[in-house]
C-alpha positions in Angstrom: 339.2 37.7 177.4 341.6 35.4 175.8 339.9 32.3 177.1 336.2 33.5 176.1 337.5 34.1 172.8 339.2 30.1 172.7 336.0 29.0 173.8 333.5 30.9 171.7 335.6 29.2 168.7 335.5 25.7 169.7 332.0 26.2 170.4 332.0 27.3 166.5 334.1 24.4 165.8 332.0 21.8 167.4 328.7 23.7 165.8 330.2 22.8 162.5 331.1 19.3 162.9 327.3 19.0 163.9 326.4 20.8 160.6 328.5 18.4 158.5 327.2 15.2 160.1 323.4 16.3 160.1 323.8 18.4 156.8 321.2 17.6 154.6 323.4 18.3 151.0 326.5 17.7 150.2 327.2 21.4 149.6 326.2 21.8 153.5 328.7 19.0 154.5 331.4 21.1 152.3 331.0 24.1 153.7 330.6 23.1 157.2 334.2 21.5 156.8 335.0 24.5 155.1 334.2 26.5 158.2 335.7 24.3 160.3 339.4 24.9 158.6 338.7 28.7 158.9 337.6 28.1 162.8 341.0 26.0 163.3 343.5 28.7 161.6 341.6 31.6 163.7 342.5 29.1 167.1 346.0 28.5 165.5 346.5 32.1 165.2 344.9 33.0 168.8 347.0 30.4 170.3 350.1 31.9 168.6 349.5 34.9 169.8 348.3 34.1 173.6 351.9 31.9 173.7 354.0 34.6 171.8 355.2 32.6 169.4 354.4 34.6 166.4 356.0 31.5 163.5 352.9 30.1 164.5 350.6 32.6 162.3 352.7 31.3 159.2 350.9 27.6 160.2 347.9 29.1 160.4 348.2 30.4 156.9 349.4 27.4 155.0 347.1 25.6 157.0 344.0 28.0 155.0 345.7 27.8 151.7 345.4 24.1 152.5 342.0 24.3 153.6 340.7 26.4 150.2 342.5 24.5 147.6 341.2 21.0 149.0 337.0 22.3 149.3 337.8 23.4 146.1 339.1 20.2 144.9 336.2 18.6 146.4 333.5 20.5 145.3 335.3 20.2 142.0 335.0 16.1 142.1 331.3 16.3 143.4 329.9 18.8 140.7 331.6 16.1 137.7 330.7 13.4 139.9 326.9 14.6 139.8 327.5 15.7 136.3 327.8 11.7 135.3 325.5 10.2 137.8 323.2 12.5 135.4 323.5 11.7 132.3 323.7 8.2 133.1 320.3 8.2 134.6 318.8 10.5 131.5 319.8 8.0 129.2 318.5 5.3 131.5 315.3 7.1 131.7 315.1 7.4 128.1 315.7 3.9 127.2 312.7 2.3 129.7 309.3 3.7 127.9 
C-alpha cells in the first residue's frame, strides 16, 4: 500500500514537471512548481513515516513554508515585472502614430 502510494506521487511529481516545461503561461509554470513542492513534502512526510523517523515531518514542513513564501515571491516579481513591461509598451505605442 505504501509503495502504491510513493509511486502514485512521483507519478504526480513527474506530471508537474511536464506541466511546467510545456505550460503555456507563466502562472501555469508557477503553479506546476508550486505543486511540485507540495508533492515533495507529501513524499518527505510518507517516507518519514514508512522509515519511523518521525523528525523527518518537521523537514517536510519547513520545506512548504519554503515552498509558499518563494511562489509567492515569484509571482510577486512577475506581476511588477509585467506591470513595467506595460507601461513601457503603452507609452511606446503612443508615441509611434
Amino acid at each position: 500500500m505504501l509503495i502504491a502510494a510513493t509511486l502514485a506521487i512521483f507519478i504526480a511529481m513527474i506530471l508537474a514537471i511536464v506541466r511546467g516545461i510545456v505550460g503555456p503561461t507563466l502562472y501555469d509554470r508557477i503553479l506546476a512548481v508550486n505543486m511540485f513542492g507540495t508533492k515533495t513534502v507529501l513524499l518527505i512526510s510518507l517516507l518519514g513515516f514508512v522509515m519511523g523517523r518521525p523528525e523527518f515531518l518537521d523537514i517536510a514542513i519547513v520545506y512548504a513554508l519554503i515552498n509558499f513564501i518563494s511562489v509567492i515571491g515569484i509571482l510577486r516579481y512577475s506581476d511588477t515585472n509585467e506591470l513595467k513591461h506595460l507601461s513601457h509598451d503603452k507609452k511606446s505605442l503612443e508615441k509611434e502614430p
